[in-house]
Legacy VTK file of the C-alpha trace (Angstrom):
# vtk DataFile Version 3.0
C-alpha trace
ASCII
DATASET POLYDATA
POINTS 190 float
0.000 0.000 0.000
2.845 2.248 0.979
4.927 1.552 -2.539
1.304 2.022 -4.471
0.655 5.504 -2.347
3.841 7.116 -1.978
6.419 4.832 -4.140
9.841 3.080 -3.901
11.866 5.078 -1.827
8.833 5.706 1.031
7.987 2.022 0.803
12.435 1.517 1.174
11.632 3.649 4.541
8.907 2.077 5.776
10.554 -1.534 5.879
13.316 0.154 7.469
11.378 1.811 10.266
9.765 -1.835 10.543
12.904 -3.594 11.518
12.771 -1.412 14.577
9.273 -3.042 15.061
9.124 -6.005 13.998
11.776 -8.439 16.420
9.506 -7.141 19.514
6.408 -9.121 17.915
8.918 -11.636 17.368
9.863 -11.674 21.385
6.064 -11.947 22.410
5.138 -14.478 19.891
7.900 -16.686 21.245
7.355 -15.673 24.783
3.533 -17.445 24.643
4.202 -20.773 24.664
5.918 -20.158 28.560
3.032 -17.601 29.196
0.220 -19.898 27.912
1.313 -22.695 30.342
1.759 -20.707 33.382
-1.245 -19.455 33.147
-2.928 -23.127 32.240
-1.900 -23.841 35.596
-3.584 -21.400 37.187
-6.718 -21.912 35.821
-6.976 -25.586 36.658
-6.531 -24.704 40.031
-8.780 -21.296 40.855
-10.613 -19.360 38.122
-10.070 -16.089 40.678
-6.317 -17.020 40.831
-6.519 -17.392 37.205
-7.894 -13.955 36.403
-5.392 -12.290 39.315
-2.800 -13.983 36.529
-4.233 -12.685 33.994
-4.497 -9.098 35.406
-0.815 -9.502 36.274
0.432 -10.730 32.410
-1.446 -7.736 31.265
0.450 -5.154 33.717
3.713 -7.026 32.797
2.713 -7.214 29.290
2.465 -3.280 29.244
5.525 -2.656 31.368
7.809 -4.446 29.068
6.513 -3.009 26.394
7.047 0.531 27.415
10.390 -0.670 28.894
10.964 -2.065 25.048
9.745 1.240 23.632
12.057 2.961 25.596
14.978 0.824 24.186
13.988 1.207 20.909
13.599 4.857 21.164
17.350 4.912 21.750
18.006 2.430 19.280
16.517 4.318 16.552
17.757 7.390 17.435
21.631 6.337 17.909
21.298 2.992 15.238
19.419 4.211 12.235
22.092 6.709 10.624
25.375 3.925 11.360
23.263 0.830 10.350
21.356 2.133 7.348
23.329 5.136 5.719
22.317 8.692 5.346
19.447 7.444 2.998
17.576 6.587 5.336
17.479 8.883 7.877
14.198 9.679 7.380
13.328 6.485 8.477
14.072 7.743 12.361
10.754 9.314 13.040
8.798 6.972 11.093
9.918 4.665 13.104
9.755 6.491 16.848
6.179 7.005 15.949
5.544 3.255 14.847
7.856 2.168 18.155
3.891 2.971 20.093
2.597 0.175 18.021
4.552 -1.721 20.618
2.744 -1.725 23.734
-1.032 -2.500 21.952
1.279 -5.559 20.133
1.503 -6.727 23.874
-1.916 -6.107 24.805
-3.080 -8.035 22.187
-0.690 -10.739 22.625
-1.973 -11.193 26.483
-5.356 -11.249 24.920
-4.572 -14.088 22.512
-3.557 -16.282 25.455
-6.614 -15.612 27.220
-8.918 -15.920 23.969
-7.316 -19.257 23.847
-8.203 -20.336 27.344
-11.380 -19.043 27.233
-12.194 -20.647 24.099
-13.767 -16.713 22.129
-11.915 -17.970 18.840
-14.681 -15.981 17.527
-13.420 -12.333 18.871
-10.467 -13.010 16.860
-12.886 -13.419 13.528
-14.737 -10.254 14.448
-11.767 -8.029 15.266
-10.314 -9.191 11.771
-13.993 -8.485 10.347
-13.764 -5.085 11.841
-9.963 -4.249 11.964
-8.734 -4.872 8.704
-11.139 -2.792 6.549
-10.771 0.112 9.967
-6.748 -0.275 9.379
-6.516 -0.305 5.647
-8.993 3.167 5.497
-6.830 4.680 8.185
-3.829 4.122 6.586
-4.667 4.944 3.057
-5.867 8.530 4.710
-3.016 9.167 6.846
-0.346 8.098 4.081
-2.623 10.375 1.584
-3.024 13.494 3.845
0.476 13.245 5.411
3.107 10.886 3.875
4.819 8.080 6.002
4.076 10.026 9.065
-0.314 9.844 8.831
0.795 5.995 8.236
2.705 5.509 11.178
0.157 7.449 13.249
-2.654 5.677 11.384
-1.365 1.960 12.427
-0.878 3.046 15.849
-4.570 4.036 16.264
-5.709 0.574 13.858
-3.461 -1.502 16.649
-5.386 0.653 19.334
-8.743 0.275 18.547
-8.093 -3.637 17.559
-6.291 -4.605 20.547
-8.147 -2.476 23.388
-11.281 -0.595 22.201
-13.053 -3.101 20.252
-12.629 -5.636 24.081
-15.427 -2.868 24.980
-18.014 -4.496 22.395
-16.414 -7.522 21.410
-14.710 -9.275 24.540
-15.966 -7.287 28.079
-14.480 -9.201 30.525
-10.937 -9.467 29.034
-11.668 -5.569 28.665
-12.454 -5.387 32.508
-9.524 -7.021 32.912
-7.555 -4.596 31.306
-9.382 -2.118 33.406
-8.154 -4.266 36.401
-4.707 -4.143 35.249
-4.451 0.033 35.230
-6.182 0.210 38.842
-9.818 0.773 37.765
-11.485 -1.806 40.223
-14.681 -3.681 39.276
-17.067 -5.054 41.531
-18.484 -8.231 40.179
-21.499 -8.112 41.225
-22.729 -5.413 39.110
LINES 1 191
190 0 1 2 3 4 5 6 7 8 9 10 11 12 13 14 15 16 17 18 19 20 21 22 23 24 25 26 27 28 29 30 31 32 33 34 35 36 37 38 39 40 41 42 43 44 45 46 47 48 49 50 51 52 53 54 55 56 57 58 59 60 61 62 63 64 65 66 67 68 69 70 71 72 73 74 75 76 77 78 79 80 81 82 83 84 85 86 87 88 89 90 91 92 93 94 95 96 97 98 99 100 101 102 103 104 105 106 107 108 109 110 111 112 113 114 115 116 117 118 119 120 121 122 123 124 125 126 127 128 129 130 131 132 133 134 135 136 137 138 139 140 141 142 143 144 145 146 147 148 149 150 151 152 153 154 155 156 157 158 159 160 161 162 163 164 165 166 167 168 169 170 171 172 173 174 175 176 177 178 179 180 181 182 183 184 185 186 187 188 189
Protein backbone atom coordinates (compact mmCIF):
# COMPACT_ATOMS: atom_id res chain seq x y z
CA UNK A 1 0.00 0.00 0.00
CA UNK A 2 2.84 2.25 0.98
CA UNK A 3 4.93 1.55 -2.54
CA UNK A 4 1.30 2.02 -4.47
CA UNK A 5 0.66 5.50 -2.35
CA UNK A 6 3.84 7.12 -1.98
CA UNK A 7 6.42 4.83 -4.14
CA UNK A 8 9.84 3.08 -3.90
CA UNK A 9 11.87 5.08 -1.83
CA UNK A 10 8.83 5.71 1.03
CA UNK A 11 7.99 2.02 0.80
CA UNK A 12 12.44 1.52 1.17
CA UNK A 13 11.63 3.65 4.54
CA UNK A 14 8.91 2.08 5.78
CA UNK A 15 10.55 -1.53 5.88
CA UNK A 16 13.32 0.15 7.47
CA UNK A 17 11.38 1.81 10.27
CA UNK A 18 9.77 -1.83 10.54
CA UNK A 19 12.90 -3.59 11.52
CA UNK A 20 12.77 -1.41 14.58
CA UNK A 21 9.27 -3.04 15.06
CA UNK A 22 9.12 -6.01 14.00
CA UNK A 23 11.78 -8.44 16.42
CA UNK A 24 9.51 -7.14 19.51
CA UNK A 25 6.41 -9.12 17.92
CA UNK A 26 8.92 -11.64 17.37
CA UNK A 27 9.86 -11.67 21.39
CA UNK A 28 6.06 -11.95 22.41
CA UNK A 29 5.14 -14.48 19.89
CA UNK A 30 7.90 -16.69 21.25
CA UNK A 31 7.35 -15.67 24.78
CA UNK A 32 3.53 -17.45 24.64
CA UNK A 33 4.20 -20.77 24.66
CA UNK A 34 5.92 -20.16 28.56
CA UNK A 35 3.03 -17.60 29.20
CA UNK A 36 0.22 -19.90 27.91
CA UNK A 37 1.31 -22.69 30.34
CA UNK A 38 1.76 -20.71 33.38
CA UNK A 39 -1.24 -19.45 33.15
CA UNK A 40 -2.93 -23.13 32.24
CA UNK A 41 -1.90 -23.84 35.60
CA UNK A 42 -3.58 -21.40 37.19
CA UNK A 43 -6.72 -21.91 35.82
CA UNK A 44 -6.98 -25.59 36.66
CA UNK A 45 -6.53 -24.70 40.03
CA UNK A 46 -8.78 -21.30 40.85
CA UNK A 47 -10.61 -19.36 38.12
CA UNK A 48 -10.07 -16.09 40.68
CA UNK A 49 -6.32 -17.02 40.83
CA UNK A 50 -6.52 -17.39 37.21
CA UNK A 51 -7.89 -13.95 36.40
CA UNK A 52 -5.39 -12.29 39.31
CA UNK A 53 -2.80 -13.98 36.53
CA UNK A 54 -4.23 -12.69 33.99
CA UNK A 55 -4.50 -9.10 35.41
CA UNK A 56 -0.81 -9.50 36.27
CA UNK A 57 0.43 -10.73 32.41
CA UNK A 58 -1.45 -7.74 31.26
CA UNK A 59 0.45 -5.15 33.72
CA UNK A 60 3.71 -7.03 32.80
CA UNK A 61 2.71 -7.21 29.29
CA UNK A 62 2.46 -3.28 29.24
CA UNK A 63 5.53 -2.66 31.37
CA UNK A 64 7.81 -4.45 29.07
CA UNK A 65 6.51 -3.01 26.39
CA UNK A 66 7.05 0.53 27.42
CA UNK A 67 10.39 -0.67 28.89
CA UNK A 68 10.96 -2.07 25.05
CA UNK A 69 9.74 1.24 23.63
CA UNK A 70 12.06 2.96 25.60
CA UNK A 71 14.98 0.82 24.19
CA UNK A 72 13.99 1.21 20.91
CA UNK A 73 13.60 4.86 21.16
CA UNK A 74 17.35 4.91 21.75
CA UNK A 75 18.01 2.43 19.28
CA UNK A 76 16.52 4.32 16.55
CA UNK A 77 17.76 7.39 17.44
CA UNK A 78 21.63 6.34 17.91
CA UNK A 79 21.30 2.99 15.24
CA UNK A 80 19.42 4.21 12.23
CA UNK A 81 22.09 6.71 10.62
CA UNK A 82 25.37 3.92 11.36
CA UNK A 83 23.26 0.83 10.35
CA UNK A 84 21.36 2.13 7.35
CA UNK A 85 23.33 5.14 5.72
CA UNK A 86 22.32 8.69 5.35
CA UNK A 87 19.45 7.44 3.00
CA UNK A 88 17.58 6.59 5.34
CA UNK A 89 17.48 8.88 7.88
CA UNK A 90 14.20 9.68 7.38
CA UNK A 91 13.33 6.49 8.48
CA UNK A 92 14.07 7.74 12.36
CA UNK A 93 10.75 9.31 13.04
CA UNK A 94 8.80 6.97 11.09
CA UNK A 95 9.92 4.66 13.10
CA UNK A 96 9.75 6.49 16.85
CA UNK A 97 6.18 7.01 15.95
CA UNK A 98 5.54 3.25 14.85
CA UNK A 99 7.86 2.17 18.15
CA UNK A 100 3.89 2.97 20.09
CA UNK A 101 2.60 0.18 18.02
CA UNK A 102 4.55 -1.72 20.62
CA UNK A 103 2.74 -1.73 23.73
CA UNK A 104 -1.03 -2.50 21.95
CA UNK A 105 1.28 -5.56 20.13
CA UNK A 106 1.50 -6.73 23.87
CA UNK A 107 -1.92 -6.11 24.81
CA UNK A 108 -3.08 -8.03 22.19
CA UNK A 109 -0.69 -10.74 22.62
CA UNK A 110 -1.97 -11.19 26.48
CA UNK A 111 -5.36 -11.25 24.92
CA UNK A 112 -4.57 -14.09 22.51
CA UNK A 113 -3.56 -16.28 25.45
CA UNK A 114 -6.61 -15.61 27.22
CA UNK A 115 -8.92 -15.92 23.97
CA UNK A 116 -7.32 -19.26 23.85
CA UNK A 117 -8.20 -20.34 27.34
CA UNK A 118 -11.38 -19.04 27.23
CA UNK A 119 -12.19 -20.65 24.10
CA UNK A 120 -13.77 -16.71 22.13
CA UNK A 121 -11.92 -17.97 18.84
CA UNK A 122 -14.68 -15.98 17.53
CA UNK A 123 -13.42 -12.33 18.87
CA UNK A 124 -10.47 -13.01 16.86
CA UNK A 125 -12.89 -13.42 13.53
CA UNK A 126 -14.74 -10.25 14.45
CA UNK A 127 -11.77 -8.03 15.27
CA UNK A 128 -10.31 -9.19 11.77
CA UNK A 129 -13.99 -8.48 10.35
CA UNK A 130 -13.76 -5.08 11.84
CA UNK A 131 -9.96 -4.25 11.96
CA UNK A 132 -8.73 -4.87 8.70
CA UNK A 133 -11.14 -2.79 6.55
CA UNK A 134 -10.77 0.11 9.97
CA UNK A 135 -6.75 -0.28 9.38
CA UNK A 136 -6.52 -0.30 5.65
CA UNK A 137 -8.99 3.17 5.50
CA UNK A 138 -6.83 4.68 8.18
CA UNK A 139 -3.83 4.12 6.59
CA UNK A 140 -4.67 4.94 3.06
CA UNK A 141 -5.87 8.53 4.71
CA UNK A 142 -3.02 9.17 6.85
CA UNK A 143 -0.35 8.10 4.08
CA UNK A 144 -2.62 10.38 1.58
CA UNK A 145 -3.02 13.49 3.85
CA UNK A 146 0.48 13.24 5.41
CA UNK A 147 3.11 10.89 3.87
CA UNK A 148 4.82 8.08 6.00
CA UNK A 149 4.08 10.03 9.06
CA UNK A 150 -0.31 9.84 8.83
CA UNK A 151 0.80 6.00 8.24
CA UNK A 152 2.70 5.51 11.18
CA UNK A 153 0.16 7.45 13.25
CA UNK A 154 -2.65 5.68 11.38
CA UNK A 155 -1.37 1.96 12.43
CA UNK A 156 -0.88 3.05 15.85
CA UNK A 157 -4.57 4.04 16.26
CA UNK A 158 -5.71 0.57 13.86
CA UNK A 159 -3.46 -1.50 16.65
CA UNK A 160 -5.39 0.65 19.33
CA UNK A 161 -8.74 0.27 18.55
CA UNK A 162 -8.09 -3.64 17.56
CA UNK A 163 -6.29 -4.61 20.55
CA UNK A 164 -8.15 -2.48 23.39
CA UNK A 165 -11.28 -0.59 22.20
CA UNK A 166 -13.05 -3.10 20.25
CA UNK A 167 -12.63 -5.64 24.08
CA UNK A 168 -15.43 -2.87 24.98
CA UNK A 169 -18.01 -4.50 22.40
CA UNK A 170 -16.41 -7.52 21.41
CA UNK A 171 -14.71 -9.28 24.54
CA UNK A 172 -15.97 -7.29 28.08
CA UNK A 173 -14.48 -9.20 30.52
CA UNK A 174 -10.94 -9.47 29.03
CA UNK A 175 -11.67 -5.57 28.66
CA UNK A 176 -12.45 -5.39 32.51
CA UNK A 177 -9.52 -7.02 32.91
CA UNK A 178 -7.56 -4.60 31.31
CA UNK A 179 -9.38 -2.12 33.41
CA UNK A 180 -8.15 -4.27 36.40
CA UNK A 181 -4.71 -4.14 35.25
CA UNK A 182 -4.45 0.03 35.23
CA UNK A 183 -6.18 0.21 38.84
CA UNK A 184 -9.82 0.77 37.76
CA UNK A 185 -11.49 -1.81 40.22
CA UNK A 186 -14.68 -3.68 39.28
CA UNK A 187 -17.07 -5.05 41.53
CA UNK A 188 -18.48 -8.23 40.18
CA UNK A 189 -21.50 -8.11 41.23
CA UNK A 190 -22.73 -5.41 39.11
Amino acid sequence: MINAMLGKEAAGIWAAAMMFIIPWSMFISASLPVINRHLAIRQKNDISNYETGVVQLIRWAGLLASGFMVINWFCIKWLVGPLLGQRYLSAGPVAIICTLVIFPLFMGSAQEVWIAHQRTTSVVFKKVLIGLPFSACAIWIGASYYGLIGAAVSMFVSYILTAILLNIFLDRPFFILQLRAIGFGYDRKN
